[in-house]
Each structure stands twice: as structure tokens, then as C-alpha cells.
Predicted model as a PDB file, atoms N, CA, C, CB and O in Angstrom, pLDDT in the B-factor column:
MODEL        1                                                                  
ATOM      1  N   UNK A   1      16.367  -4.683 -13.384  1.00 80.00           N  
ATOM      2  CA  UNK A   1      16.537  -3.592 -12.446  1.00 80.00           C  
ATOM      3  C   UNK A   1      17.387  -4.101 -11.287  1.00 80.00           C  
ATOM      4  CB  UNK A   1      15.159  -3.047 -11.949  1.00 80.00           C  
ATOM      5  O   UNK A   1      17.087  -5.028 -10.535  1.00 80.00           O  
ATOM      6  N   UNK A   2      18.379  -3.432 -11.258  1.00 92.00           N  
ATOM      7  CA  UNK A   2      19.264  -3.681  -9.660  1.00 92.00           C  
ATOM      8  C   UNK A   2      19.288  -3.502  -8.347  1.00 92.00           C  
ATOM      9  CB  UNK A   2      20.110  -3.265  -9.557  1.00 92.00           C  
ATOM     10  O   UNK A   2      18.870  -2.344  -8.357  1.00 92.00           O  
ATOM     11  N   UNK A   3      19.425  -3.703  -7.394  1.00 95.00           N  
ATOM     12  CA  UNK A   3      19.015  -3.527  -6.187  1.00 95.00           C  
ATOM     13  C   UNK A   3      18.950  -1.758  -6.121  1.00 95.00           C  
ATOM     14  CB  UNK A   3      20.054  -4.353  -5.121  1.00 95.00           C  
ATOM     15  O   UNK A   3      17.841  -1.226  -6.181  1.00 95.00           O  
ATOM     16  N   UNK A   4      19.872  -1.127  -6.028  1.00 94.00           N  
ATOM     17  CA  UNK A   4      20.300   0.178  -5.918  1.00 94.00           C  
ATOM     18  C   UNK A   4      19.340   1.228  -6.990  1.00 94.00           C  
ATOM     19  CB  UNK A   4      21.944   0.145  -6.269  1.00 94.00           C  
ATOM     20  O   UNK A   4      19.084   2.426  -6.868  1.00 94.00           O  
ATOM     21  N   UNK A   5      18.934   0.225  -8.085  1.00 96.00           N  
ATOM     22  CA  UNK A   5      17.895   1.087  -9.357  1.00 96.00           C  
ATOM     23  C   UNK A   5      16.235   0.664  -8.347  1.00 96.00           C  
ATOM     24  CB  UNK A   5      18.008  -0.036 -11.716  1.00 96.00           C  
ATOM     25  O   UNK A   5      15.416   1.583  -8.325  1.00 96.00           O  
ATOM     26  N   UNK A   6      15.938  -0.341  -7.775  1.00 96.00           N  
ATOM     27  CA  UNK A   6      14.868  -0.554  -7.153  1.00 96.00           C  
ATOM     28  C   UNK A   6      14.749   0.491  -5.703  1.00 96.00           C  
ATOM     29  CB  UNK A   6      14.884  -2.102  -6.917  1.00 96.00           C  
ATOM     30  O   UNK A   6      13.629   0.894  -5.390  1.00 96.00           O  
ATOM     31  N   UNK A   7      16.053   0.917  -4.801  1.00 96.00           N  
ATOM     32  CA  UNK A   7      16.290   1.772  -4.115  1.00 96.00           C  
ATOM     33  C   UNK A   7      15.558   3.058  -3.938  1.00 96.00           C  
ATOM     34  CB  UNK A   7      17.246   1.880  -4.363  1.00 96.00           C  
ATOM     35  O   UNK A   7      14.756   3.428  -3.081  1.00 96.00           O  
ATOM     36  N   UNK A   8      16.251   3.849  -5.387  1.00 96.00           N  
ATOM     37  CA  UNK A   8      15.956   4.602  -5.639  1.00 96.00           C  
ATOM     38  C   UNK A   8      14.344   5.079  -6.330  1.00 96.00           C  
ATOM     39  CB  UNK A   8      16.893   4.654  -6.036  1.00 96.00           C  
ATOM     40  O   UNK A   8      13.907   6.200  -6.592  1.00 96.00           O  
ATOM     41  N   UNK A   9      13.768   3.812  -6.468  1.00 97.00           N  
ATOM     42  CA  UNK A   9      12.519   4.146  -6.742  1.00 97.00           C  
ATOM     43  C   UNK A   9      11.662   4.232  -5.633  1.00 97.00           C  
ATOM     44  CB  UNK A   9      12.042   3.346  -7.602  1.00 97.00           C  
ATOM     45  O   UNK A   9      10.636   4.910  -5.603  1.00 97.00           O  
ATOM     46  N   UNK A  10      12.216   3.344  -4.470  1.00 93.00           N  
ATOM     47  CA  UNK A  10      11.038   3.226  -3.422  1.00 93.00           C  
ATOM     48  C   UNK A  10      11.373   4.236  -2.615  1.00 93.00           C  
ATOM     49  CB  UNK A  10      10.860   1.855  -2.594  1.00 93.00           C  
ATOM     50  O   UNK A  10      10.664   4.443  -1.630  1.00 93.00           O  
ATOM     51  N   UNK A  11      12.747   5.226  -2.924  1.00 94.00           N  
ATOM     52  CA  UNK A  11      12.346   6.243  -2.064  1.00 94.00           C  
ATOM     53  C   UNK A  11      11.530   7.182  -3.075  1.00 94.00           C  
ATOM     54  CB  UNK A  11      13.629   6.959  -1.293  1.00 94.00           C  
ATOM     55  O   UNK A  11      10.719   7.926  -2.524  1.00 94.00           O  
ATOM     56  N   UNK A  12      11.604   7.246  -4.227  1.00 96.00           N  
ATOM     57  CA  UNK A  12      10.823   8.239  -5.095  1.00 96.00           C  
ATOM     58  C   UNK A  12       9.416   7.641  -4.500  1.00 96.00           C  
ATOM     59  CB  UNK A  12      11.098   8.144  -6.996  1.00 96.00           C  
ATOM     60  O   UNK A  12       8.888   8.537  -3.841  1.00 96.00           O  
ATOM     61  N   UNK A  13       9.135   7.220  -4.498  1.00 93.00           N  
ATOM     62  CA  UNK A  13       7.836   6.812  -4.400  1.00 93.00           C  
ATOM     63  C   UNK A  13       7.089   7.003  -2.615  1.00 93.00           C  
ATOM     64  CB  UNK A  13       7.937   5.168  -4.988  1.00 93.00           C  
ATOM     65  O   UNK A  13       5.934   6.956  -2.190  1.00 93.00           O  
ATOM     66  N   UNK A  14       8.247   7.194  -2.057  1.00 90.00           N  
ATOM     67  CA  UNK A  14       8.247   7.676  -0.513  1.00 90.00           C  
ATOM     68  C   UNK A  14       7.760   9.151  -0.338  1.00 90.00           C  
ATOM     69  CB  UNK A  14       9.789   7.591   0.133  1.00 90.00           C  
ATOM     70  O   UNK A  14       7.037   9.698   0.496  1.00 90.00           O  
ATOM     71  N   UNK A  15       8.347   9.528  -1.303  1.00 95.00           N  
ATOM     72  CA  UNK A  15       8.348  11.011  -1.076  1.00 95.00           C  
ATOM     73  C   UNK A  15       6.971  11.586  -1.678  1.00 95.00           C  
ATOM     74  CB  UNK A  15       9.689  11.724  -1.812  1.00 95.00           C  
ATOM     75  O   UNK A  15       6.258  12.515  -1.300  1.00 95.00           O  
ATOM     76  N   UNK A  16       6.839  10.500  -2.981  1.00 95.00           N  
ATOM     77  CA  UNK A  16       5.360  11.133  -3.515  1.00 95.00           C  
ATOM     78  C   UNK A  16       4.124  11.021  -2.423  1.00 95.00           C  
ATOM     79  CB  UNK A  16       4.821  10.227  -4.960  1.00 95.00           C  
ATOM     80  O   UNK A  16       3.243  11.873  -2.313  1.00 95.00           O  
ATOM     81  N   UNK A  17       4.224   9.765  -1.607  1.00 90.00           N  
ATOM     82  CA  UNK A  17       2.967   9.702  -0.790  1.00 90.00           C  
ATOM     83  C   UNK A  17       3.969  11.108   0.192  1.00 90.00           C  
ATOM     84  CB  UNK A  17       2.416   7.710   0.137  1.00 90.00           C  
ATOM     85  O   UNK A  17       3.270  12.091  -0.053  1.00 90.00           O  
ATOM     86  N   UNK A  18       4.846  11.483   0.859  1.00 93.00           N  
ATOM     87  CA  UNK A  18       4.612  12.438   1.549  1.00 93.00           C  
ATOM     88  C   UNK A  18       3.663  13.312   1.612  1.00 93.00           C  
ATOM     89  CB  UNK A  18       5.308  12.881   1.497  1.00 93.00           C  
ATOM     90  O   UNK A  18       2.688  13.607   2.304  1.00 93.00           O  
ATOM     91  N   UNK A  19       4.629  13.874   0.041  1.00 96.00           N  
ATOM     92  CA  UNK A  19       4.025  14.911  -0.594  1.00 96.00           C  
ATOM     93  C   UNK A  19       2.092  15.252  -0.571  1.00 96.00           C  
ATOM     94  CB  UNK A  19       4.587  14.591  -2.015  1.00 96.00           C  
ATOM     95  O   UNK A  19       1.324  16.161  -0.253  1.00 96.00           O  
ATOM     96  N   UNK A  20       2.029  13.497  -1.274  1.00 95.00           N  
ATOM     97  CA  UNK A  20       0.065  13.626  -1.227  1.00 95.00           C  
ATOM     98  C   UNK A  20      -0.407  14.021   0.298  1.00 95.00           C  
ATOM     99  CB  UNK A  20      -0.899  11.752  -1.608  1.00 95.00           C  
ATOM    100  O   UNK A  20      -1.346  14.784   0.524  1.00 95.00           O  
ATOM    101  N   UNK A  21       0.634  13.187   1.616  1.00 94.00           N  
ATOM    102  CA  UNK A  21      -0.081  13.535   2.659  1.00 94.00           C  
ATOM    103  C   UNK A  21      -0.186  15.031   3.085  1.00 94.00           C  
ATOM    104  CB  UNK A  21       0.393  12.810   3.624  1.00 94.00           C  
ATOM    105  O   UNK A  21      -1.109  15.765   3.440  1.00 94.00           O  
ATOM    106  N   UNK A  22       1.321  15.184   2.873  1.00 96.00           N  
ATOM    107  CA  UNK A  22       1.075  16.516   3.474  1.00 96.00           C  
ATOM    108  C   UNK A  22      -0.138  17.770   2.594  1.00 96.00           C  
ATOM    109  CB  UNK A  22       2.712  17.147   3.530  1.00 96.00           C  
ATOM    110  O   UNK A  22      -0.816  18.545   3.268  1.00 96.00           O  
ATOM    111  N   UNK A  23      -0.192  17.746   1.297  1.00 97.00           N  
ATOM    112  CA  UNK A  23      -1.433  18.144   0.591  1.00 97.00           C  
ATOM    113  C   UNK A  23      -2.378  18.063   1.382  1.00 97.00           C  
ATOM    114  CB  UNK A  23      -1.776  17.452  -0.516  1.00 97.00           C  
ATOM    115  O   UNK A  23      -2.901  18.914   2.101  1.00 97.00           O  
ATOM    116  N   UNK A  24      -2.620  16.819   1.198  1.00 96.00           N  
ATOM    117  CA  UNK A  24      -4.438  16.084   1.771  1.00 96.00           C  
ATOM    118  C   UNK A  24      -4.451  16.414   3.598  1.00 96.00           C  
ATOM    119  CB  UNK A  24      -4.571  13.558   1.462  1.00 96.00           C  
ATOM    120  O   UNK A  24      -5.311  17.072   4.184  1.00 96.00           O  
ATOM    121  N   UNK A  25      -3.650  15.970   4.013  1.00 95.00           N  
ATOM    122  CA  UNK A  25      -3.702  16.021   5.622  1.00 95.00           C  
ATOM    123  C   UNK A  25      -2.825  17.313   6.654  1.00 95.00           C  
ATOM    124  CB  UNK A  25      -3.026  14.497   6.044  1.00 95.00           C  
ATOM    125  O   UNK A  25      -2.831  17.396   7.883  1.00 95.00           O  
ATOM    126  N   UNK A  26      -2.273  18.019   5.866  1.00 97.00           N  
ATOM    127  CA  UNK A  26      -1.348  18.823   6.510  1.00 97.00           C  
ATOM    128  C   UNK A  26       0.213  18.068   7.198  1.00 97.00           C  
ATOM    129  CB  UNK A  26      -2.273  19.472   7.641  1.00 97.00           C  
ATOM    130  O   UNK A  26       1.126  18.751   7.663  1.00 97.00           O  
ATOM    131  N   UNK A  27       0.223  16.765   7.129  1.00 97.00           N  
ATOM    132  CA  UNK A  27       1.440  16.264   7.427  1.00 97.00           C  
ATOM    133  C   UNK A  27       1.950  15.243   6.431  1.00 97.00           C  
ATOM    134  CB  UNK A  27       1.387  15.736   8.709  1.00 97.00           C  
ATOM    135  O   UNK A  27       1.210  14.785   5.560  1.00 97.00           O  
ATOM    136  N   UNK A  28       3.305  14.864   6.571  1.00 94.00           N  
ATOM    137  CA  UNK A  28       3.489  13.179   6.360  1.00 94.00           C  
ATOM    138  C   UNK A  28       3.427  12.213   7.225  1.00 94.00           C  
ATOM    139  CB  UNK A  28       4.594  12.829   5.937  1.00 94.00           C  
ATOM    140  O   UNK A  28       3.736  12.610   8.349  1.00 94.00           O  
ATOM    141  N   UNK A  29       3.188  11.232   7.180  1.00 92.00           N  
ATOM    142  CA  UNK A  29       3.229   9.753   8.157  1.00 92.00           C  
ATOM    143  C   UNK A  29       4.602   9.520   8.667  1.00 92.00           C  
ATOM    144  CB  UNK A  29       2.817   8.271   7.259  1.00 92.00           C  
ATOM    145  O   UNK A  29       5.735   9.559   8.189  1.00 92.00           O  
ATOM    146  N   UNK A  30       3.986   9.221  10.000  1.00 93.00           N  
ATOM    147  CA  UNK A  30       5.345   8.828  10.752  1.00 93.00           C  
ATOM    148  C   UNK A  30       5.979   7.812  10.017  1.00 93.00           C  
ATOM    149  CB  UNK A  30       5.160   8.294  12.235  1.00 93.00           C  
ATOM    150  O   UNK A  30       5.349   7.339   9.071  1.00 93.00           O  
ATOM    151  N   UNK A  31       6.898   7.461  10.220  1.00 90.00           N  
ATOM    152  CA  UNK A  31       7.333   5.601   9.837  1.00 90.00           C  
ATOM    153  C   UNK A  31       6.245   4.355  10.215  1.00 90.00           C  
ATOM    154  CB  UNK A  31       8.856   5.072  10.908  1.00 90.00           C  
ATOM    155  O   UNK A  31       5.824   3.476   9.464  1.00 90.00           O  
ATOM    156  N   UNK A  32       5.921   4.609  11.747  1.00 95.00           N  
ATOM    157  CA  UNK A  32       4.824   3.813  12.329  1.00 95.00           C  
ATOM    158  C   UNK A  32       3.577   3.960  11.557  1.00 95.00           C  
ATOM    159  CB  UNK A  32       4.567   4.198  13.748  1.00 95.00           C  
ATOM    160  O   UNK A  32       2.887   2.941  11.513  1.00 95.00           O  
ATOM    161  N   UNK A  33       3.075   5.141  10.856  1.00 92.00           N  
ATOM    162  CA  UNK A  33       1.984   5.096  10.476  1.00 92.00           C  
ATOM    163  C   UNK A  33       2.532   4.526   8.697  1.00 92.00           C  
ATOM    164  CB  UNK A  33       1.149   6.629  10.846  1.00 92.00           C  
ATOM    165  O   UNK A  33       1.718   3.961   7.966  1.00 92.00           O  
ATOM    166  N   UNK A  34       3.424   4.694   8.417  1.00 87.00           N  
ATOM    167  CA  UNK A  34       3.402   4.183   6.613  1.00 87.00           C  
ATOM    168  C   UNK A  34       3.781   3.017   7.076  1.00 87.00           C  
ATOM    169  CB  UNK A  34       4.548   4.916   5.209  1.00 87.00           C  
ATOM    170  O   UNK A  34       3.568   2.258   6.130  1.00 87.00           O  
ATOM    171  N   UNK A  35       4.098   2.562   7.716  1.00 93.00           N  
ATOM    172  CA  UNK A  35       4.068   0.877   7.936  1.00 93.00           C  
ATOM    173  C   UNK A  35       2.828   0.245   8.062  1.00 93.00           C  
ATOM    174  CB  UNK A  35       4.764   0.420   9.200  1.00 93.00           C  
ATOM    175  O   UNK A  35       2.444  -0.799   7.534  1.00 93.00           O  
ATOM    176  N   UNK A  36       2.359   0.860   8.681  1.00 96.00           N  
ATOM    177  CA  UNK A  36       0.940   0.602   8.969  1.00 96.00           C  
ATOM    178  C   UNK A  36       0.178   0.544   7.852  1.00 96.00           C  
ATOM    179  CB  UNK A  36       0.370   1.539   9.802  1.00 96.00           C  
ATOM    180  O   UNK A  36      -0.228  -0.561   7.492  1.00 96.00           O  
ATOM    181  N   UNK A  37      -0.083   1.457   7.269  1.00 92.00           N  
ATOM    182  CA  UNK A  37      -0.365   1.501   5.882  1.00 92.00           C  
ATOM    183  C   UNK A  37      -0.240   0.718   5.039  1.00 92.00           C  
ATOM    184  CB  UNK A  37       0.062   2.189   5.426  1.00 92.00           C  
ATOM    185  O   UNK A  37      -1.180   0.402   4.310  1.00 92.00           O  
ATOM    186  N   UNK A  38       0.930   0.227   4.938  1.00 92.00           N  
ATOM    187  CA  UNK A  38       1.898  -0.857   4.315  1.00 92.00           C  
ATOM    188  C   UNK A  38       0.768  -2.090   4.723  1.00 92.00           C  
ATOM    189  CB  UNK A  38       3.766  -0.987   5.150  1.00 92.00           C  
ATOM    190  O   UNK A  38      -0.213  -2.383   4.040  1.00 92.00           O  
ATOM    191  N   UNK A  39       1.146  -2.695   5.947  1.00 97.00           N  
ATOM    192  CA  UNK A  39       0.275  -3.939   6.426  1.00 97.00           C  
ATOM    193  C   UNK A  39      -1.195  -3.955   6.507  1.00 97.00           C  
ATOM    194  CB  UNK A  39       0.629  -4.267   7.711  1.00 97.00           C  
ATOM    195  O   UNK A  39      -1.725  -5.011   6.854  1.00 97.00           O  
ATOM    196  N   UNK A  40      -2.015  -2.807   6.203  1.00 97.00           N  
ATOM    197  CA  UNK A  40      -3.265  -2.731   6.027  1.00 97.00           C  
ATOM    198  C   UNK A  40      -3.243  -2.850   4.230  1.00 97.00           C  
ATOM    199  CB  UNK A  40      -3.895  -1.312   6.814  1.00 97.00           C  
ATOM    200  O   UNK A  40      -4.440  -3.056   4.034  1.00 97.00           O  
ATOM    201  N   UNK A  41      -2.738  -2.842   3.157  1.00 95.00           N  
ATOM    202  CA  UNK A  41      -2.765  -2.551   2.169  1.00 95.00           C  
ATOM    203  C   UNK A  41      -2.585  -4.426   1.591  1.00 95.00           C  
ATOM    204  CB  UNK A  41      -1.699  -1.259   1.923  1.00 95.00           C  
ATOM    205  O   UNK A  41      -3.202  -5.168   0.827  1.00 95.00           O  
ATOM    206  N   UNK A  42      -1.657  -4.509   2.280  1.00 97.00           N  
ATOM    207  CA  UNK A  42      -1.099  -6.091   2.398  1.00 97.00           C  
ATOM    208  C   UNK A  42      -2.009  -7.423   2.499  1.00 97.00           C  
ATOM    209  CB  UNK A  42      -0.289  -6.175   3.682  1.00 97.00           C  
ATOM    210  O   UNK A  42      -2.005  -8.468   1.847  1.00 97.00           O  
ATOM    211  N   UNK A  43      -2.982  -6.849   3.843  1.00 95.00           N  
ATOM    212  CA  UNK A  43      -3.903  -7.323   4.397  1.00 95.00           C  
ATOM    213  C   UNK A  43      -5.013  -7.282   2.852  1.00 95.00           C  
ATOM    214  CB  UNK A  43      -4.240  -6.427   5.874  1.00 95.00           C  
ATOM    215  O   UNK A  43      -5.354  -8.392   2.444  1.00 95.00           O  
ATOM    216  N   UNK A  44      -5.463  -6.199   2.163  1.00 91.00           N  
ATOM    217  CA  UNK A  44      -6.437  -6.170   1.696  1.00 91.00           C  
ATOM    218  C   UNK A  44      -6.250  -7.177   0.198  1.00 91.00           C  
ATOM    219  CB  UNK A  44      -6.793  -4.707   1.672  1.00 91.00           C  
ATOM    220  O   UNK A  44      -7.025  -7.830  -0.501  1.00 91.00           O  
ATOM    221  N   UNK A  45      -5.312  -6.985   0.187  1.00 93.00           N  
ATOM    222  CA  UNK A  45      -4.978  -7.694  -1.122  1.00 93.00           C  
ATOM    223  C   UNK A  45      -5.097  -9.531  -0.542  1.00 93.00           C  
ATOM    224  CB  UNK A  45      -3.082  -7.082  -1.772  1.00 93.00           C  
ATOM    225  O   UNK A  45      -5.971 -10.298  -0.948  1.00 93.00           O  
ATOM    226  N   UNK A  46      -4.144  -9.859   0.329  1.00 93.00           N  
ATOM    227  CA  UNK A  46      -4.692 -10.716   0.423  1.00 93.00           C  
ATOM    228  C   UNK A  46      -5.895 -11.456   1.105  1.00 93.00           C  
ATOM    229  CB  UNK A  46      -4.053 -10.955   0.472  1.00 93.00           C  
ATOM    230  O   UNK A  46      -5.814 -12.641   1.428  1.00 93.00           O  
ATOM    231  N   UNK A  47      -7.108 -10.629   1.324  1.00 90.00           N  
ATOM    232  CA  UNK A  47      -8.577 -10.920   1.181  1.00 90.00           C  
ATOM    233  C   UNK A  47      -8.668 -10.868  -0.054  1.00 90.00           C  
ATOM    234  CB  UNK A  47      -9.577 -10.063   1.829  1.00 90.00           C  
ATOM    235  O   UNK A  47      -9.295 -11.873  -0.389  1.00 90.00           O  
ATOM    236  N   UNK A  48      -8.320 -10.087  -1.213  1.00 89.00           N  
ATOM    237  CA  UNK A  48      -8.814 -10.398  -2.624  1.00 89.00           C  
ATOM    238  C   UNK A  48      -8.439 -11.679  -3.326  1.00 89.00           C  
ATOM    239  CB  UNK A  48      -8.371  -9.372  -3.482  1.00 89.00           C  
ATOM    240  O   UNK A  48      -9.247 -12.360  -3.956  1.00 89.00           O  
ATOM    241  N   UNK A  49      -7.265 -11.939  -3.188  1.00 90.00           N  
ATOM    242  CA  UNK A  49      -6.921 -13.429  -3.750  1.00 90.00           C  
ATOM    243  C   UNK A  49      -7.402 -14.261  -2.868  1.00 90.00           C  
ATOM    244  CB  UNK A  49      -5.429 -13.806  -3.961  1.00 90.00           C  
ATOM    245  O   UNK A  49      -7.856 -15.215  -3.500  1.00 90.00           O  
ATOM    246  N   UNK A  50      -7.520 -14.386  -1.953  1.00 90.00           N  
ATOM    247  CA  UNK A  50      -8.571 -15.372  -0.807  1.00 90.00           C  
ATOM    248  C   UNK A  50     -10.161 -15.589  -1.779  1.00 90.00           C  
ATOM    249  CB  UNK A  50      -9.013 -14.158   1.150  1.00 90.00           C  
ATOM    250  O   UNK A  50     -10.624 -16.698  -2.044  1.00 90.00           O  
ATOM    251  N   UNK A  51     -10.839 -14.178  -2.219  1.00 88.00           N  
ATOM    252  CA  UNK A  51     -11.930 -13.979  -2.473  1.00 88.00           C  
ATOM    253  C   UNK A  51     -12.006 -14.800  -3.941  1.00 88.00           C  
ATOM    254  CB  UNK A  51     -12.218 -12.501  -2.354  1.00 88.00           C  
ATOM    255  O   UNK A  51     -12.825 -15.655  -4.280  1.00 88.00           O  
ATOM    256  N   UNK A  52     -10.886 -14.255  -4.682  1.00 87.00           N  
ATOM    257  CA  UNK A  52     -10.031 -14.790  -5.784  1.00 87.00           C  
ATOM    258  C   UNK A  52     -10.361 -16.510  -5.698  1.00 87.00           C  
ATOM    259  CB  UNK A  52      -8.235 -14.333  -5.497  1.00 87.00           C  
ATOM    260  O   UNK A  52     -10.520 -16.903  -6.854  1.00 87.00           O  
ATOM    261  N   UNK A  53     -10.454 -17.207  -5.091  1.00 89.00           N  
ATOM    262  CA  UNK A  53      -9.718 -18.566  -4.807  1.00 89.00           C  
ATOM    263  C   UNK A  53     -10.918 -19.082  -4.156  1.00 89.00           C  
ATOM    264  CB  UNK A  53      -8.222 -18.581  -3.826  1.00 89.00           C  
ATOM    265  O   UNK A  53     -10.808 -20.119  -3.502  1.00 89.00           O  
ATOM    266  N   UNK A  54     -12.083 -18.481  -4.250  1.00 87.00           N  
ATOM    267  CA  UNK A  54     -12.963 -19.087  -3.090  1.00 87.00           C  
ATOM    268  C   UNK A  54     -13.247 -19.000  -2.121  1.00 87.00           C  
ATOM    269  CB  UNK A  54     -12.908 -19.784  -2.811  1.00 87.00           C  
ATOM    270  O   UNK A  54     -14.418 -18.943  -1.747  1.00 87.00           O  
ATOM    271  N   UNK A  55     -11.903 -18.949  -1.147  1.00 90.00           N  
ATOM    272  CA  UNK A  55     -11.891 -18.841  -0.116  1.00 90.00           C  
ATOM    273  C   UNK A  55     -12.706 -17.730   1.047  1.00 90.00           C  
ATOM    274  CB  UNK A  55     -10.849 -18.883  -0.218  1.00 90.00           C  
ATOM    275  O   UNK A  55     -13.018 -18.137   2.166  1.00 90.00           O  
ATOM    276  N   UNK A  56     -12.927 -16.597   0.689  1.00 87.00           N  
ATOM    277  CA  UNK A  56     -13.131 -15.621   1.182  1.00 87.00           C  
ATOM    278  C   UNK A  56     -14.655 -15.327   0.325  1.00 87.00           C  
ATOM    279  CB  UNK A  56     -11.851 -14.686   1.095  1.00 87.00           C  
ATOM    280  O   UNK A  56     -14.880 -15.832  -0.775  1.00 87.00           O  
ATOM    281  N   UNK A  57     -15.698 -14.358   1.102  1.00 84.00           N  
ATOM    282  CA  UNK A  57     -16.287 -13.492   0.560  1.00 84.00           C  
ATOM    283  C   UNK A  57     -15.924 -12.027   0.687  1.00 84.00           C  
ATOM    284  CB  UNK A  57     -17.345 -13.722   0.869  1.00 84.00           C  
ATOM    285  O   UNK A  57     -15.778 -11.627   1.843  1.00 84.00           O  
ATOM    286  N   UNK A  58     -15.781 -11.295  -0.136  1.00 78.00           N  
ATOM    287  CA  UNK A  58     -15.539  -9.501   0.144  1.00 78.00           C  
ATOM    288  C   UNK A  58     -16.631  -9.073  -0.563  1.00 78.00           C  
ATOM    289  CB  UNK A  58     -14.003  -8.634  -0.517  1.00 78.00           C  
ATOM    290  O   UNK A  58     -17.153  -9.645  -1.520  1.00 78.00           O  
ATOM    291  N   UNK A  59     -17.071  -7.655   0.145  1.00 78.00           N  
ATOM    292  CA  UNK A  59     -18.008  -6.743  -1.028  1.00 78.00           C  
ATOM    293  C   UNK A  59     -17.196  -6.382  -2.279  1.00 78.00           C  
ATOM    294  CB  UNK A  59     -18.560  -5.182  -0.389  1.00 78.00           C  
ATOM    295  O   UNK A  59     -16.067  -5.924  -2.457  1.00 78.00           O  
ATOM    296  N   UNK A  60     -18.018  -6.693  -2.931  1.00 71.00           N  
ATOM    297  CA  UNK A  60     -18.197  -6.884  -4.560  1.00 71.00           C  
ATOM    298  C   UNK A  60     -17.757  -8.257  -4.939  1.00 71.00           C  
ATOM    299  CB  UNK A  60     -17.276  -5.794  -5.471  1.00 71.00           C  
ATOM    300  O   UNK A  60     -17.523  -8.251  -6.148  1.00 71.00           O  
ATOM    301  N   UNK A  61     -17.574  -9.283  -4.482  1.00 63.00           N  
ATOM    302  CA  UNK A  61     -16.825 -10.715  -4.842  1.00 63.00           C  
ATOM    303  C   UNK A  61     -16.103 -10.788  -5.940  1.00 63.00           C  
ATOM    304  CB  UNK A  61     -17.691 -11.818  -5.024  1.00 63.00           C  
ATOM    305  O   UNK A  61     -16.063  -9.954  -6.844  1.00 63.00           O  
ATOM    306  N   UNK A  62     -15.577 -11.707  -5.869  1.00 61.00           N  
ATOM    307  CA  UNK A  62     -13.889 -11.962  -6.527  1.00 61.00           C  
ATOM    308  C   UNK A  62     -13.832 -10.882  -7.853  1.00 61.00           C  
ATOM    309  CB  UNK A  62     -13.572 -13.973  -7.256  1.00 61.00           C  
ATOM    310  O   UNK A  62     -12.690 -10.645  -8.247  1.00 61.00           O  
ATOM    311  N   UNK A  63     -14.998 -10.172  -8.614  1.00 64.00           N  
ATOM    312  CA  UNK A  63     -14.548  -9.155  -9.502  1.00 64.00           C  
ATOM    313  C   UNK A  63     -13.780  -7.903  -8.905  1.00 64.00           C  
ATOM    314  CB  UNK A  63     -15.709  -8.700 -10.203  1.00 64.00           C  
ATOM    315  O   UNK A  63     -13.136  -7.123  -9.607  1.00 64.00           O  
ATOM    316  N   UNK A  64     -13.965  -7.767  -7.097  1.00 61.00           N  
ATOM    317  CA  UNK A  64     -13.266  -6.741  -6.884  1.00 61.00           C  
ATOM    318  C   UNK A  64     -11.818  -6.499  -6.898  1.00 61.00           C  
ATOM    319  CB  UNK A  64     -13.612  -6.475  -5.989  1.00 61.00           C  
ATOM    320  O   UNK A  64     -11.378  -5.377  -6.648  1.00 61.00           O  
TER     321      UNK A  64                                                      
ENDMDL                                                                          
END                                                                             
């Protein structure tokens, strides 16, 4: 996949969470808030490979 074929997916994929927000919430996310999103999502994953590795406990442990 090429830069410009990866492009075009992450805006497809932009538009689908719009879409869900505006459904579910009556709006879409600012930029500030899907970033946000972004780094909370980021964050969670890496508590799972932490949890993954030992390192960490999370609810449900490392099967989550």
C-alpha cells in the first residue's frame, strides 16, 4: 500500500467515526477532541502490552 492508498483510507475512516458521532452524539469531534481520542486509545493499548509483559496490572489481566 502507498502513501497516497494509506491517505485515502485514513480519511475514509475519518469520516466513518464522524458519521458514528454525529448518529450517537448529535455532532462530530473537533480535531482537539479526535486527537484526544487518538492519545487516550494509544494510552490504553499500551497498558495492555505493559499488562502483556508483566509489567502492569489492568482489570481483567493480560487476557484483556
Amino acid at each position: 500500500m502507498d502513501l497516497g492508498e494509506l491517505k485515502k483510507q485514513a480519511i475514509r475512516i475519518h469520516d466513518l467515526y464522524d458519521e458514528l458521532n454525529r448518529r450517537e452524539r448529535g455532532r462530530a469531534w473537533t480535531r482537539d477532541e479526535f486527537m484526544l481520542g487518538f492519545m487516550g486509545d494509544v494510552g490504553d493499548l499500551a497498558k495492555l502490552i505493559m499488562a502483556q509483559e508483566g509489567a502492569r496490572d489492568v482489570p481483567g489481566g493480560a487476557g484483556a
